[in-house]
Predicted model as a PDB file, atoms N, CA, C, CB and O in Angstrom, pLDDT in the B-factor column:
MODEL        1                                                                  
ATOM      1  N   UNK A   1     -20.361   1.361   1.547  1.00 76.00           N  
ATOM      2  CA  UNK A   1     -19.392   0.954   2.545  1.00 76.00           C  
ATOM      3  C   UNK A   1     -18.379  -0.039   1.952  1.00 76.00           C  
ATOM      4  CB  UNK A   1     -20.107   0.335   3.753  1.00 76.00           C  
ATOM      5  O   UNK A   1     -17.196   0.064   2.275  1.00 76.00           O  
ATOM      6  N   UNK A   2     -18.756  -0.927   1.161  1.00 74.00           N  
ATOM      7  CA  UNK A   2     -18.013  -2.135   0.624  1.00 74.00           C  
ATOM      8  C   UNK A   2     -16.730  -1.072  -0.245  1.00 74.00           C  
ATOM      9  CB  UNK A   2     -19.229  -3.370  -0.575  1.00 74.00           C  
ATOM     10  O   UNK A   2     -15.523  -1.310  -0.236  1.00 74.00           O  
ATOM     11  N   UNK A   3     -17.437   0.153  -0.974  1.00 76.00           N  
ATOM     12  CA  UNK A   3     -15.898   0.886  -1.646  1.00 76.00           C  
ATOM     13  C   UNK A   3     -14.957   1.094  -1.066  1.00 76.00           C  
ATOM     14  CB  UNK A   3     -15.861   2.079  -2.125  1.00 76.00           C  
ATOM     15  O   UNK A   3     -13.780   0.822  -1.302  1.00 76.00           O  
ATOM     16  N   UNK A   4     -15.735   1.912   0.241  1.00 79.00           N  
ATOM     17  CA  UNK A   4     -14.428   2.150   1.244  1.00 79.00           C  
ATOM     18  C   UNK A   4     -13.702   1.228   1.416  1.00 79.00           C  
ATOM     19  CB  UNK A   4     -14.641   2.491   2.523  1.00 79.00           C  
ATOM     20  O   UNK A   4     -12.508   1.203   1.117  1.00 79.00           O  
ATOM     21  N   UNK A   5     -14.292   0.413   1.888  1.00 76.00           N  
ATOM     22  CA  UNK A   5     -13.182  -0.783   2.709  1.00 76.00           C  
ATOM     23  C   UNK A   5     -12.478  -1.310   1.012  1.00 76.00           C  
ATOM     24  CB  UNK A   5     -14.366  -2.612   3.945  1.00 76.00           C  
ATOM     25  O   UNK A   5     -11.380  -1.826   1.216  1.00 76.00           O  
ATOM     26  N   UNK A   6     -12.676  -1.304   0.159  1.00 75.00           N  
ATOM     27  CA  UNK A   6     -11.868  -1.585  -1.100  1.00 75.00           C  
ATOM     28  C   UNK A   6     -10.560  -0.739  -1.498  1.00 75.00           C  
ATOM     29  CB  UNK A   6     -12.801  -1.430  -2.211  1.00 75.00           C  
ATOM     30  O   UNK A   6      -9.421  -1.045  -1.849  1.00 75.00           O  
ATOM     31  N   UNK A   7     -11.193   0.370  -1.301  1.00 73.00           N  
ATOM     32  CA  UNK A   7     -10.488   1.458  -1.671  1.00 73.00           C  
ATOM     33  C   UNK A   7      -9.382   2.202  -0.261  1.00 73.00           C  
ATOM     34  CB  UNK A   7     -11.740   2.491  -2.249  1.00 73.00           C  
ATOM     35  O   UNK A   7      -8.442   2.971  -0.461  1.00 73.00           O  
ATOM     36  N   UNK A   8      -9.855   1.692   1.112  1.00 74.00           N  
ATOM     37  CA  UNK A   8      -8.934   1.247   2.110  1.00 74.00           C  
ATOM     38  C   UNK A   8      -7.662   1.066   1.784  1.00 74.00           C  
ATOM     39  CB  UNK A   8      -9.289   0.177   2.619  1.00 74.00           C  
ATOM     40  O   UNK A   8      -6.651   1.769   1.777  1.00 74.00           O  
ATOM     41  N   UNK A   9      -8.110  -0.754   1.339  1.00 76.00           N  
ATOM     42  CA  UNK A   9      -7.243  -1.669   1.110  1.00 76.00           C  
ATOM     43  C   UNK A   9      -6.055  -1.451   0.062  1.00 76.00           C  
ATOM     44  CB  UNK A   9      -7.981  -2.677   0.804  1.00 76.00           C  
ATOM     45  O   UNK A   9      -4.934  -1.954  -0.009  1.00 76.00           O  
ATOM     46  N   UNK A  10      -6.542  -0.765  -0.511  1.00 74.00           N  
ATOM     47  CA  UNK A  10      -5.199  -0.489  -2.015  1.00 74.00           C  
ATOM     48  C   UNK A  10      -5.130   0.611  -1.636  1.00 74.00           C  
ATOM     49  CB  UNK A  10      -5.500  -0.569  -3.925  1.00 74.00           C  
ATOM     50  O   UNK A  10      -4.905   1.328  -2.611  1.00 74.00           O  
ATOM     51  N   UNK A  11      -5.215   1.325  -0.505  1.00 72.00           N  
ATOM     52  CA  UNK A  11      -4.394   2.712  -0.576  1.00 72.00           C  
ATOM     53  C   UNK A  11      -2.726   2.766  -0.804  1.00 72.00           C  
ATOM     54  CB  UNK A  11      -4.647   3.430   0.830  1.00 72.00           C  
ATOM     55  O   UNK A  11      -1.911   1.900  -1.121  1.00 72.00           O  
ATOM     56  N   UNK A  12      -2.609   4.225  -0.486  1.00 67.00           N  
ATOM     57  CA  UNK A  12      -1.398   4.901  -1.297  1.00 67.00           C  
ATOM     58  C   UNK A  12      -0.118   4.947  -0.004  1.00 67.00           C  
ATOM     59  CB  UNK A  12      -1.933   6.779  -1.984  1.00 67.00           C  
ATOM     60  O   UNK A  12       0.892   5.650  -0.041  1.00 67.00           O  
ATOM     61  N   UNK A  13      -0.453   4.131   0.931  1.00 69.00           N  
ATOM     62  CA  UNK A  13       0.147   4.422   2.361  1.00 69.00           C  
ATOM     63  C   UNK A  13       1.747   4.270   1.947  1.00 69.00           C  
ATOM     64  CB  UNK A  13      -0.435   3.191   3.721  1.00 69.00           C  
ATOM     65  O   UNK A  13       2.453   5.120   2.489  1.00 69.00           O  
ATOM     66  N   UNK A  14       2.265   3.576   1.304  1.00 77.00           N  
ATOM     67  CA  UNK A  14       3.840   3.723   0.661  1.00 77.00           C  
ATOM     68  C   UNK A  14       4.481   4.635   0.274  1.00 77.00           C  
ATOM     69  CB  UNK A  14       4.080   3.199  -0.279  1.00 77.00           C  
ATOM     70  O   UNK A  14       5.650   4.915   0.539  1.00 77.00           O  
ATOM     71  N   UNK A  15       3.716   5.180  -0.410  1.00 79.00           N  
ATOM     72  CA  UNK A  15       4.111   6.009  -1.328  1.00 79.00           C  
ATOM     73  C   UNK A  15       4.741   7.201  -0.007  1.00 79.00           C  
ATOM     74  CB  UNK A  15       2.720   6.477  -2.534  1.00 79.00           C  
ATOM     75  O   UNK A  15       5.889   7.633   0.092  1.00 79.00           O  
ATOM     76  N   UNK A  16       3.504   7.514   0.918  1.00 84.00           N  
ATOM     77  CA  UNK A  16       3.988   8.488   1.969  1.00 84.00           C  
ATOM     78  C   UNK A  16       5.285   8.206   2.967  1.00 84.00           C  
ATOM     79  CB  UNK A  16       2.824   8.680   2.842  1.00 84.00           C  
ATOM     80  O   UNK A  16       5.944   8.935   3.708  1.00 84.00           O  
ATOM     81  N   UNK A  17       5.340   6.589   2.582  1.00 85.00           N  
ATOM     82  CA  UNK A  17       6.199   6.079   3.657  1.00 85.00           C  
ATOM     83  C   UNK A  17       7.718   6.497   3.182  1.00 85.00           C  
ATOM     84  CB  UNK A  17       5.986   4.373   3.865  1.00 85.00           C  
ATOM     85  O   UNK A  17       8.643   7.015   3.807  1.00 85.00           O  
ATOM     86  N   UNK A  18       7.592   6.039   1.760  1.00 88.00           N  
ATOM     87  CA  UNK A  18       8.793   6.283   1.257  1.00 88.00           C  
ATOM     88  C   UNK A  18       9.304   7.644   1.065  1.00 88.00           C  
ATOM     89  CB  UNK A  18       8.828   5.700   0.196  1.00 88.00           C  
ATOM     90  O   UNK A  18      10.480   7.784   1.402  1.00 88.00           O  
ATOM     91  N   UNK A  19       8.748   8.612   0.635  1.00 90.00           N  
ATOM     92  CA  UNK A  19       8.625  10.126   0.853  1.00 90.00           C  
ATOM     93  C   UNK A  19       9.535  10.451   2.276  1.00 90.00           C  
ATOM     94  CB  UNK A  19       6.849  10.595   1.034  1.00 90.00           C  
ATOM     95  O   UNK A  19      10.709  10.750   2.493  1.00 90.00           O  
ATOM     96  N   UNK A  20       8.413  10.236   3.048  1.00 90.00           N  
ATOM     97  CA  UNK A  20       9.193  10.666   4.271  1.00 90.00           C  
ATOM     98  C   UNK A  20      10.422   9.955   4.890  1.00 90.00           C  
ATOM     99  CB  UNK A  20       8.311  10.700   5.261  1.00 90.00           C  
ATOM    100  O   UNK A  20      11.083  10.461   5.797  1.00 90.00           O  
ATOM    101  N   UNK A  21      10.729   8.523   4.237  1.00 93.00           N  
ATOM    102  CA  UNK A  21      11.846   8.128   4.460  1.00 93.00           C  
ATOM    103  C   UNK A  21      12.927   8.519   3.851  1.00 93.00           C  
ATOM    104  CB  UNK A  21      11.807   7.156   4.413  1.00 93.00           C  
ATOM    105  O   UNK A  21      14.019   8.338   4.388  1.00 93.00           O  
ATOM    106  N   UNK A  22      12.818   9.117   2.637  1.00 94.00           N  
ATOM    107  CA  UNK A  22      13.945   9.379   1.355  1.00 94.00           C  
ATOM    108  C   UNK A  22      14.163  11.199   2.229  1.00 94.00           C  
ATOM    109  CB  UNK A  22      12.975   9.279  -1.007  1.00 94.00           C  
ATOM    110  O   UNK A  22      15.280  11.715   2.194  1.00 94.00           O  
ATOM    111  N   UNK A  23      13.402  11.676   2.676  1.00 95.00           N  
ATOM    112  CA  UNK A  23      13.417  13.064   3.076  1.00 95.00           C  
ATOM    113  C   UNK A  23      14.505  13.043   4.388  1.00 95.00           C  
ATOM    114  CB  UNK A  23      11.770  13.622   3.475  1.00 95.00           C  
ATOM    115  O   UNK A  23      15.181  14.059   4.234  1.00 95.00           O  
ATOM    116  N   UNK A  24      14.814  12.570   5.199  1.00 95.00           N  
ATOM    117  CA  UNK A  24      15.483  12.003   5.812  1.00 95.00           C  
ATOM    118  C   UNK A  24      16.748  12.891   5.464  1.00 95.00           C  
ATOM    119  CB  UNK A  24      15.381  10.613   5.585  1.00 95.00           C  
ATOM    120  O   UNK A  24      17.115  13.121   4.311  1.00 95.00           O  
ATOM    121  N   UNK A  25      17.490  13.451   6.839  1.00 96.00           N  
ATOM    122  CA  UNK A  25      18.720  14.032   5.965  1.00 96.00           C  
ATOM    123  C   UNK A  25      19.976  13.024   6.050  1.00 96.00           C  
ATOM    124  CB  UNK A  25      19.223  15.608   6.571  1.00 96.00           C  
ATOM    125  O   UNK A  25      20.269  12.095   6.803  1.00 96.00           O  
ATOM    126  N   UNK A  26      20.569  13.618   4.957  1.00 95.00           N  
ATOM    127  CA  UNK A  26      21.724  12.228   4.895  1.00 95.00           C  
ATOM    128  C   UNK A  26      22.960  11.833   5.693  1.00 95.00           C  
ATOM    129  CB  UNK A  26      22.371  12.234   3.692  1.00 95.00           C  
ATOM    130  O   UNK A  26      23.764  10.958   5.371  1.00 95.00           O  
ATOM    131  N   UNK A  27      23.010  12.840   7.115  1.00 95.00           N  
ATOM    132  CA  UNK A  27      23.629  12.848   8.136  1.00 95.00           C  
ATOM    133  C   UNK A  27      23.279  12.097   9.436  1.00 95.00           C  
ATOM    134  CB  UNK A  27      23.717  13.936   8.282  1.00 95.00           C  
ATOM    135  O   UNK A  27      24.114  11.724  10.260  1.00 95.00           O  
ATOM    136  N   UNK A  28      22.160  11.947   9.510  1.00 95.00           N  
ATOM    137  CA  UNK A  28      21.075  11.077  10.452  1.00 95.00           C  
ATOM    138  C   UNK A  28      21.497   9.890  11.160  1.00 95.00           C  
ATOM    139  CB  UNK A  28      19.937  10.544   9.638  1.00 95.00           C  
ATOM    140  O   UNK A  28      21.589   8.994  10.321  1.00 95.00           O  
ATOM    141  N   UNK A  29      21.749   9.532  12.123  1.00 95.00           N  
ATOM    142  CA  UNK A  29      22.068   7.971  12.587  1.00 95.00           C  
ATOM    143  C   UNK A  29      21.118   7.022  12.059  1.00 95.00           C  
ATOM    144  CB  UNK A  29      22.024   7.756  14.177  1.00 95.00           C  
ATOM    145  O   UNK A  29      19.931   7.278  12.259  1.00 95.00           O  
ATOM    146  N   UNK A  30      21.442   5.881  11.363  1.00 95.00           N  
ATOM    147  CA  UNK A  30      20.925   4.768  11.270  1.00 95.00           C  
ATOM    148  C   UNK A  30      19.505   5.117  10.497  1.00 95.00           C  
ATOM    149  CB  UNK A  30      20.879   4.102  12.660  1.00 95.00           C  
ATOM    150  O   UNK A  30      18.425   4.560  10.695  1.00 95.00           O  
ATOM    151  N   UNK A  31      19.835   6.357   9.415  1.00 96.00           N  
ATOM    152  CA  UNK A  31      19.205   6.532   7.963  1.00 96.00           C  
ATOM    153  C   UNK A  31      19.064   5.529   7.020  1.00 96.00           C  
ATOM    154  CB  UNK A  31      19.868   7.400   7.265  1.00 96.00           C  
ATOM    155  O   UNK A  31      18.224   5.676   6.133  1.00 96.00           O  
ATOM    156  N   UNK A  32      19.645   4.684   7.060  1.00 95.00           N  
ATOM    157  CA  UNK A  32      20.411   3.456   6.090  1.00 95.00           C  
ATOM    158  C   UNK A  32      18.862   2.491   6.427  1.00 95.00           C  
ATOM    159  CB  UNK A  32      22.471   2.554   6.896  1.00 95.00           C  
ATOM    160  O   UNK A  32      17.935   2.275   5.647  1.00 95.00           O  
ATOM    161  N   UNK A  33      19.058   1.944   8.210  1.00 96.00           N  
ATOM    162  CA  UNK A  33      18.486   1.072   8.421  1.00 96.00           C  
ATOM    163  C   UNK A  33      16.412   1.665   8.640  1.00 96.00           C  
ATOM    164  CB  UNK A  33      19.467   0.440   9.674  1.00 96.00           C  
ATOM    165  O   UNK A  33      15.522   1.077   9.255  1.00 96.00           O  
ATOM    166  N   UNK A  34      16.369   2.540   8.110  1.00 95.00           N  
ATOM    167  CA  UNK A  34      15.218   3.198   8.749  1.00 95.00           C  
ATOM    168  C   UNK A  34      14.475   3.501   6.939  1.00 95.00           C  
ATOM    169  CB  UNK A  34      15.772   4.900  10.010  1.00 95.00           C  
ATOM    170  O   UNK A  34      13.347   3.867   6.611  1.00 95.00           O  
ATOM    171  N   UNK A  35      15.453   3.220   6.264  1.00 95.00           N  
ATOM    172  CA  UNK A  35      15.093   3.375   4.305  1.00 95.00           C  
ATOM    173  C   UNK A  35      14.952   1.771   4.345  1.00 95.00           C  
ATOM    174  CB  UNK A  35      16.793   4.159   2.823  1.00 95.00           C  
ATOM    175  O   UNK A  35      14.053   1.160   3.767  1.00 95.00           O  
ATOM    176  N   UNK A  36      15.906   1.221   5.060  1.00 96.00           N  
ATOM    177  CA  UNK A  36      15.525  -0.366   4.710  1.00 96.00           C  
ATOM    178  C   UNK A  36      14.162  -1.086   5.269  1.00 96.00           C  
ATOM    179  CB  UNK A  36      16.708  -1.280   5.310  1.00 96.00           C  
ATOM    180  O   UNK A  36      13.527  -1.923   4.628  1.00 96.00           O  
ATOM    181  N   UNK A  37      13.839  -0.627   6.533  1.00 94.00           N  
ATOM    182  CA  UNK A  37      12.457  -1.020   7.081  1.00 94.00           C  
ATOM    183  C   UNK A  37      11.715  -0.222   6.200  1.00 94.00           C  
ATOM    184  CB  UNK A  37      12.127  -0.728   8.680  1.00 94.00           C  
ATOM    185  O   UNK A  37      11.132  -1.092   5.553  1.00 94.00           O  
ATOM    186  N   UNK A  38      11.267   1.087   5.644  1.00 92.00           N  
ATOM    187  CA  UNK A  38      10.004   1.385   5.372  1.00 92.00           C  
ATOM    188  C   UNK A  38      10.633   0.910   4.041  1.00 92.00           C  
ATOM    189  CB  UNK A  38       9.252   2.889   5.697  1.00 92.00           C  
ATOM    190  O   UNK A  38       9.615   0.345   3.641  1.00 92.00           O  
ATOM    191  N   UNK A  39      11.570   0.693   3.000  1.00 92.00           N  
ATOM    192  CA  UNK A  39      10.732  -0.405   1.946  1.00 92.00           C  
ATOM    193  C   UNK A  39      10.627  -1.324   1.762  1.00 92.00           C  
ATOM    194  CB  UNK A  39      10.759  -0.507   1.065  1.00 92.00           C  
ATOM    195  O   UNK A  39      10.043  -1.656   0.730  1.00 92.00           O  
ATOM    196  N   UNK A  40      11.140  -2.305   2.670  1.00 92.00           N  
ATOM    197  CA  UNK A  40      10.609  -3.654   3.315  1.00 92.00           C  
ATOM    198  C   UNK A  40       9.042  -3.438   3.558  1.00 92.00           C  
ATOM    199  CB  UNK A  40      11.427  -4.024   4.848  1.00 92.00           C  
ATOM    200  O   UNK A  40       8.298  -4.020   2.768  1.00 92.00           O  
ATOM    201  N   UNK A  41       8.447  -2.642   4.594  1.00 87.00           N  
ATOM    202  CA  UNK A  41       7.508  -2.368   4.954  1.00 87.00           C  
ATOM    203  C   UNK A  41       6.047  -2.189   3.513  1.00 87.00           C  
ATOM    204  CB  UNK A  41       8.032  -1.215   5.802  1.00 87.00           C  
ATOM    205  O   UNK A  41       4.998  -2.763   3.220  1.00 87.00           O  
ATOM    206  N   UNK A  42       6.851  -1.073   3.025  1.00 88.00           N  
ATOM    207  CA  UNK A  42       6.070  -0.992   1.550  1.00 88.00           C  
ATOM    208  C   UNK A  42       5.989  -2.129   0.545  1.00 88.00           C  
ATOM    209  CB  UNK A  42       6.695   0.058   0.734  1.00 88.00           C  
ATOM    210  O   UNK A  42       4.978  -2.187  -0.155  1.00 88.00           O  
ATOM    211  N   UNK A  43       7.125  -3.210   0.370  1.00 89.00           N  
ATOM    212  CA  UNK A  43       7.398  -3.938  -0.790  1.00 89.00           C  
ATOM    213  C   UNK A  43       6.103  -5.188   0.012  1.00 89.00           C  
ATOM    214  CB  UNK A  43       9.439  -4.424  -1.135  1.00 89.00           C  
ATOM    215  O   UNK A  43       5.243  -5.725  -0.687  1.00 89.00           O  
ATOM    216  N   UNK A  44       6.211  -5.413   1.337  1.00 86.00           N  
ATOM    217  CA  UNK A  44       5.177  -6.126   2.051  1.00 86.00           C  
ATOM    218  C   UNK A  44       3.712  -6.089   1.550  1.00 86.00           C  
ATOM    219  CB  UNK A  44       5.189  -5.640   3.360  1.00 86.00           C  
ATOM    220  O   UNK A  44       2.997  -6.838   0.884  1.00 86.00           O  
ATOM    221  N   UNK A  45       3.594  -5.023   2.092  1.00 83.00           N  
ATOM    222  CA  UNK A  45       2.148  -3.865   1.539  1.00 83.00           C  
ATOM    223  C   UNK A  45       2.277  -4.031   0.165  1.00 83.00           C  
ATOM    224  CB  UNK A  45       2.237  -1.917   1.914  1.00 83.00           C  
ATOM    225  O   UNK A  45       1.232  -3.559  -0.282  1.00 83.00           O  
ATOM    226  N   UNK A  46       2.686  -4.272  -0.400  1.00 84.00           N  
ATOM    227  CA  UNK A  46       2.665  -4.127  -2.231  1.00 84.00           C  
ATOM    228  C   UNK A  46       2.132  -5.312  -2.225  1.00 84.00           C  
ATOM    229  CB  UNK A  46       4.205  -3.972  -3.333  1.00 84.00           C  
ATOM    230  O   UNK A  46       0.952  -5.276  -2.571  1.00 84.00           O  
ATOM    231  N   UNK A  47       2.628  -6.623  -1.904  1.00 87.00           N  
ATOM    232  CA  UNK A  47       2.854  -7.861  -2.410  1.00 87.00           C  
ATOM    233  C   UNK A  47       1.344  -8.675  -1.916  1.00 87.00           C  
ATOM    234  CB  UNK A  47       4.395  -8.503  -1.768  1.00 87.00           C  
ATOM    235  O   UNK A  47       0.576  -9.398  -2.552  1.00 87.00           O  
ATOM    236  N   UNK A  48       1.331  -8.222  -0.588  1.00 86.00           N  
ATOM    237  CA  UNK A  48       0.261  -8.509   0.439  1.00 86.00           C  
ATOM    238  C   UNK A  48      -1.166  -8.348   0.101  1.00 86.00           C  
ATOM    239  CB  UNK A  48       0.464  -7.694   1.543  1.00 86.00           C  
ATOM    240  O   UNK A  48      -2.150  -9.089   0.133  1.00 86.00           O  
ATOM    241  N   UNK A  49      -0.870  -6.759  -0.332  1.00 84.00           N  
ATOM    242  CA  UNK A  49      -2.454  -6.316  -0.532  1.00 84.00           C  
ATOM    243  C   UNK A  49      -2.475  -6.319  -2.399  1.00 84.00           C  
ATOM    244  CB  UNK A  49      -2.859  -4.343   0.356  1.00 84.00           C  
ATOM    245  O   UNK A  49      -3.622  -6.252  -2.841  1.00 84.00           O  
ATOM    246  N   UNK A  50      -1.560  -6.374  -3.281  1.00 83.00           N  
ATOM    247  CA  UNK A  50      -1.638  -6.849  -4.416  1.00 83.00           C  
ATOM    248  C   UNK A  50      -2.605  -7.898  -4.581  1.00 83.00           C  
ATOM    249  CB  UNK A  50      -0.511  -7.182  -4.752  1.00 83.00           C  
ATOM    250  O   UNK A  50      -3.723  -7.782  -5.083  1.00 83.00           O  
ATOM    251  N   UNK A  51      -1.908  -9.251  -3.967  1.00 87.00           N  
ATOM    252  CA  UNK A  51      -2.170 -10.488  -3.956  1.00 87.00           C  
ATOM    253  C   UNK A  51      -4.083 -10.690  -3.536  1.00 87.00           C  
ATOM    254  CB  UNK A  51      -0.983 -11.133  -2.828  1.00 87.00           C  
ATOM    255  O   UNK A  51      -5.117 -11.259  -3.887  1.00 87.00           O  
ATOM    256  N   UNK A  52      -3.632  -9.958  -2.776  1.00 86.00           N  
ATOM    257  CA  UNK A  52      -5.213 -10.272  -2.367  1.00 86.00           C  
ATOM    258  C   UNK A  52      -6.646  -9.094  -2.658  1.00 86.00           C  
ATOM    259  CB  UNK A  52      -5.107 -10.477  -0.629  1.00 86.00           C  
ATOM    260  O   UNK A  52      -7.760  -9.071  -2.134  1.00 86.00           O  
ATOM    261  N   UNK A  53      -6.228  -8.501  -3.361  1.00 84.00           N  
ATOM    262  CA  UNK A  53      -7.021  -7.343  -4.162  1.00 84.00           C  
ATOM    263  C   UNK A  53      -8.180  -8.215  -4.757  1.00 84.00           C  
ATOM    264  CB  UNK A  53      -6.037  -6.479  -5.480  1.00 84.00           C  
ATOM    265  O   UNK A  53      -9.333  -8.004  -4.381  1.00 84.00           O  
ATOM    266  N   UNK A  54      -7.889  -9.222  -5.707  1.00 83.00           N  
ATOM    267  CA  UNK A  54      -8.870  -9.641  -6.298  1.00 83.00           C  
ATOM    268  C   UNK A  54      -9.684 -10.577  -5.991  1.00 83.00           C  
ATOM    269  CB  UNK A  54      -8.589  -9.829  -7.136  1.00 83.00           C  
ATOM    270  O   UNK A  54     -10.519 -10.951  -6.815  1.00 83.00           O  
ATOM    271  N   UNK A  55      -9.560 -11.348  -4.264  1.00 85.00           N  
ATOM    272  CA  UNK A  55     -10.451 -12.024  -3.692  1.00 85.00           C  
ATOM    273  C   UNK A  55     -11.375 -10.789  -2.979  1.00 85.00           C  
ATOM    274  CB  UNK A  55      -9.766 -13.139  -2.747  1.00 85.00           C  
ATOM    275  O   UNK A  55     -12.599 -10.663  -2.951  1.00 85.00           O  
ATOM    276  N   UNK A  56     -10.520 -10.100  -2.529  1.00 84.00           N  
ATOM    277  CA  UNK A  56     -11.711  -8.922  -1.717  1.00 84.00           C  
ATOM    278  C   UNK A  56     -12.747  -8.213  -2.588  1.00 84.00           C  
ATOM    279  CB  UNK A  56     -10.895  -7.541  -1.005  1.00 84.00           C  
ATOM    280  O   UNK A  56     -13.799  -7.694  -2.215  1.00 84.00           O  
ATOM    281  N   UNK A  57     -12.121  -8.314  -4.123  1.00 83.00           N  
ATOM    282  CA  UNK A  57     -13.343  -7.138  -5.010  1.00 83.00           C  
ATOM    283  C   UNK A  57     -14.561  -8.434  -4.832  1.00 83.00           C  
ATOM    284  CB  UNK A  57     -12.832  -6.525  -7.366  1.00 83.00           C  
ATOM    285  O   UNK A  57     -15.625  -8.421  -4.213  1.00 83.00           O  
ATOM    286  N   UNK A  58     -13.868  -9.584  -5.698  1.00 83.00           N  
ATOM    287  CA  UNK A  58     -14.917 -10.858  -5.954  1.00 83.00           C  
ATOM    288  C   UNK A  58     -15.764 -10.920  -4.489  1.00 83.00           C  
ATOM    289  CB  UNK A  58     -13.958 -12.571  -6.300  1.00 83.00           C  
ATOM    290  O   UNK A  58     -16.989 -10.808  -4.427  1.00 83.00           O  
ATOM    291  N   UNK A  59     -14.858 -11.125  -3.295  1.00 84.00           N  
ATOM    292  CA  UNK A  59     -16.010 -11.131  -1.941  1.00 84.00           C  
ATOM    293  C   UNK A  59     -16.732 -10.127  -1.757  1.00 84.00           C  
ATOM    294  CB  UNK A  59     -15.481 -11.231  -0.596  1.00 84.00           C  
ATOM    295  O   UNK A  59     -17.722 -10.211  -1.029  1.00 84.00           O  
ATOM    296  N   UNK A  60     -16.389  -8.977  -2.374  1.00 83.00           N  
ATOM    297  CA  UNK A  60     -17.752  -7.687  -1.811  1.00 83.00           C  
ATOM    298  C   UNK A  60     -18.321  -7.797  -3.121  1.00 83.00           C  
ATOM    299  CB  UNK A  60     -17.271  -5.668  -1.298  1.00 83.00           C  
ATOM    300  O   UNK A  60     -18.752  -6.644  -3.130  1.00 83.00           O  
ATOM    301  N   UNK A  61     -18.757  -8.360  -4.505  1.00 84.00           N  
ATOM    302  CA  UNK A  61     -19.480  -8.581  -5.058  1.00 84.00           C  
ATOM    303  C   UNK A  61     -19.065  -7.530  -6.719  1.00 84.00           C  
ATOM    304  CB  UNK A  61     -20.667  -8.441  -4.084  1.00 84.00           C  
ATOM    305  O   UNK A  61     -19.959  -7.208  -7.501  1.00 84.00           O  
ATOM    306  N   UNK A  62     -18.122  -7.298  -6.857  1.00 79.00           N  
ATOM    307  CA  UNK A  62     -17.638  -6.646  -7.749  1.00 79.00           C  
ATOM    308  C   UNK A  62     -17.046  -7.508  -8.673  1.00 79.00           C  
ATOM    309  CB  UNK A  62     -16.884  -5.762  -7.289  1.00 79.00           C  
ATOM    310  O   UNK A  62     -16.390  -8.498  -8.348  1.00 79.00           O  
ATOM    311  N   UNK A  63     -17.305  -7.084 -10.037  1.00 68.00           N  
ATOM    312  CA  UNK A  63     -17.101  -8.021 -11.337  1.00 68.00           C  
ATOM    313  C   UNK A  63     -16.984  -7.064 -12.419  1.00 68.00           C  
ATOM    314  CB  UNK A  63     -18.365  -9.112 -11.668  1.00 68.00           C  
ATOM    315  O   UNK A  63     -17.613  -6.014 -12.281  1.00 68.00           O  
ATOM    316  N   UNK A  64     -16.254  -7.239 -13.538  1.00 63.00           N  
ATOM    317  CA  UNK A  64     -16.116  -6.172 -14.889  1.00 63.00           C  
ATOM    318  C   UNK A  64     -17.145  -5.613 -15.118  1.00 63.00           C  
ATOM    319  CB  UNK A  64     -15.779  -6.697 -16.218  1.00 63.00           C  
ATOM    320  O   UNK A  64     -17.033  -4.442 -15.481  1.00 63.00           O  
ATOM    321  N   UNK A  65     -18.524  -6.185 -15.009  1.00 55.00           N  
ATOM    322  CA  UNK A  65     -19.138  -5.921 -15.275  1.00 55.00           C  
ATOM    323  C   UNK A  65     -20.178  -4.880 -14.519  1.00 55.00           C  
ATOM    324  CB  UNK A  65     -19.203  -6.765 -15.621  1.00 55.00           C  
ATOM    325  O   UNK A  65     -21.092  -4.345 -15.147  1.00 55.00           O  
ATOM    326  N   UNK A  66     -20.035  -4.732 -13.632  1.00 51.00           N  
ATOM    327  CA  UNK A  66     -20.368  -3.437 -12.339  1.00 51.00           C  
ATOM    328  C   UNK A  66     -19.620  -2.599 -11.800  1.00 51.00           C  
ATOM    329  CB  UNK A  66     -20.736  -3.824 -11.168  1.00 51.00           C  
ATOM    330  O   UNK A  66     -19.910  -1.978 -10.777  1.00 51.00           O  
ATOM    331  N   UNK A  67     -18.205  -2.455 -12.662  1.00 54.00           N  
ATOM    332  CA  UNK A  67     -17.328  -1.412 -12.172  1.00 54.00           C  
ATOM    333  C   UNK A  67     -17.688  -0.180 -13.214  1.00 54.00           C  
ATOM    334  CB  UNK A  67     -15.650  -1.916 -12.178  1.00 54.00           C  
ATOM    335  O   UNK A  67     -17.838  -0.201 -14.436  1.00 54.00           O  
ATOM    336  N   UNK A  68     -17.772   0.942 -12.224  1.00 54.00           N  
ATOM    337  CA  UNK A  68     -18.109   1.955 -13.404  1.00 54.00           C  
ATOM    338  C   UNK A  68     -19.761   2.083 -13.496  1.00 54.00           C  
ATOM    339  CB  UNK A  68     -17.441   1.344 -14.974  1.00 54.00           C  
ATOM    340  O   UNK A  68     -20.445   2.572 -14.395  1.00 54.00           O  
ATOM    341  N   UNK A  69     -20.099   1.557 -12.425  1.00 53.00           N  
ATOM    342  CA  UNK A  69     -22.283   2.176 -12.724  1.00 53.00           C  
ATOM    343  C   UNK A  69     -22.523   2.585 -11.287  1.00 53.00           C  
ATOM    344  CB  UNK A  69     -23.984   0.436 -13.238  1.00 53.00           C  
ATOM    345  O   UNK A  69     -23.625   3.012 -10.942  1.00 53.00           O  
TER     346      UNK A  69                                                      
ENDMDL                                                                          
END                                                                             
């Protein structure tokens, strides 16, 4: 259970965000402001769950040395 919720946490949820925002056709009302929220949104999520990646491995008990068994 502790992977999941690890592997949760650093998901890939941007990547889809941005996808479907860049897909967007370039005629669209207020395309502009709708690319600017989802990579605001993503650069958040980057910075957010970056930052705190390596208190959550250390709190569920993960160390160099038990990754990979």
């Amino acid at each position: 259970m502790k992977e999941q919720h690890l592997l949760w946490w650093g998901g890939l949820r941007g990547a889809l965000t941005l996808a479907l925002a860049l897909a967007l056709p370039v005629n669209l009302d207020h395309r502009n402001e709708i690319l600017l929220a989802a990579f605001g949104v993503v650069v958040f999520s980057v910075v957010v769950q970056g930052l705190t990646m390596p208190w959550l491995s250390r709190r569920f008990g993960f160390s160099p040395a038990t990754i990979g068994r």
